[in-house]
C-alpha positions in Angstrom: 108.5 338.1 127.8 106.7 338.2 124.8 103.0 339.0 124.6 100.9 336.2 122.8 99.1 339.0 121.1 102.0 340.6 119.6 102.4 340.6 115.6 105.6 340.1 114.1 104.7 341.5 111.3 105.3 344.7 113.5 108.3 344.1 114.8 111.1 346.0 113.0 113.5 343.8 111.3 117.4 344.9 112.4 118.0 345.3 108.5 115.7 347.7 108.2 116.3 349.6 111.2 118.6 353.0 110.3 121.4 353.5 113.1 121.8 357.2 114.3 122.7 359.6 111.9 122.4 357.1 108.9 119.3 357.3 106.4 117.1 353.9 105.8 117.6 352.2 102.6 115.2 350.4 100.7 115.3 346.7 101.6 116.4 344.3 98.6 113.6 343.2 96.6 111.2 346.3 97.5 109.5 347.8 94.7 108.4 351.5 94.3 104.6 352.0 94.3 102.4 351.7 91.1 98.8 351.8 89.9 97.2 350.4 87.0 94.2 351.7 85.6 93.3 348.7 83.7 90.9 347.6 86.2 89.2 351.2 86.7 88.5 351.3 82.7 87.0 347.7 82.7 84.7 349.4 85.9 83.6 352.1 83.5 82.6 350.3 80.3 80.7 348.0 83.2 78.9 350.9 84.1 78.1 351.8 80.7 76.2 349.1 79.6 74.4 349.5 82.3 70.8 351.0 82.5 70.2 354.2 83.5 67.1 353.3 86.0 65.7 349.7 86.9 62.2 349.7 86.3 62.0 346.1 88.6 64.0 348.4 91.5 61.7 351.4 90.7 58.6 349.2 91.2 59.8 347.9 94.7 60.7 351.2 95.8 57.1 352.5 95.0 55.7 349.4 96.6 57.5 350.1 100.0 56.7 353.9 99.7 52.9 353.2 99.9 53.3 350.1 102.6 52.3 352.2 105.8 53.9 349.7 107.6 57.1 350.1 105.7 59.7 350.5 107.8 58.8 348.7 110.1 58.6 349.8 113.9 61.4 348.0 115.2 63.6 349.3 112.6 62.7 353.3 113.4 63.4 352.6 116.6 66.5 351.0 116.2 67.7 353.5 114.2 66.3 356.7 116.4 68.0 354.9 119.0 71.5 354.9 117.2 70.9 358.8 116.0 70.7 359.7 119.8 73.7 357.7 121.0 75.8 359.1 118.1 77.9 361.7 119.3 77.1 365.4 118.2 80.3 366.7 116.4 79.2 369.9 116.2 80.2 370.1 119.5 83.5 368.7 119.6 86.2 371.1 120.4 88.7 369.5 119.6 
């Protein structure tokens, strides 16, 4: 029987499969792996034109620093709470 959850994109496909003592070919229409670059230099001239700082984010950021009731409670607590159910890998020995 076959499980519903089961992907057949998983499934190897008999024409890919090697047979004992063969090696696997590449299946017709494959093609060998490449990058482009383009995209990564249209990233970087992005980031160049933009500003070094935002005054409007530097602003906010001040504003919240001096807001005693910035974070709010719930929030530390919900994040202390996370801190001490994360596991300490310093003491992993694996």
């Amino acid at each position: 029987m076959i499980s519903s959850t089961s992907s057949p994109d998983r499934t190897p496909r008999p024409d890919l499969v090697a047979a004992a003592g063969q090696s696997a070919q590449k299946a017709p229409g494959q093609r060998p792996d490449r990058i482009s670059t383009e995209s990564a230099a249209f990233l970087k001239s992005e980031l160049q034109r933009q500003p070094e700082t935002r005054p409007e984010v530097v602003e906010r950021a001040k504003a919240l620093a001096a807001d005693p009731k910035y974070p709010p409670v719930e929030v530390a607590r919900h994040v202390a709470a996370q801190i001490l159910a994360a596991p300490d890998l310093s003491e992993d020995q694996s």
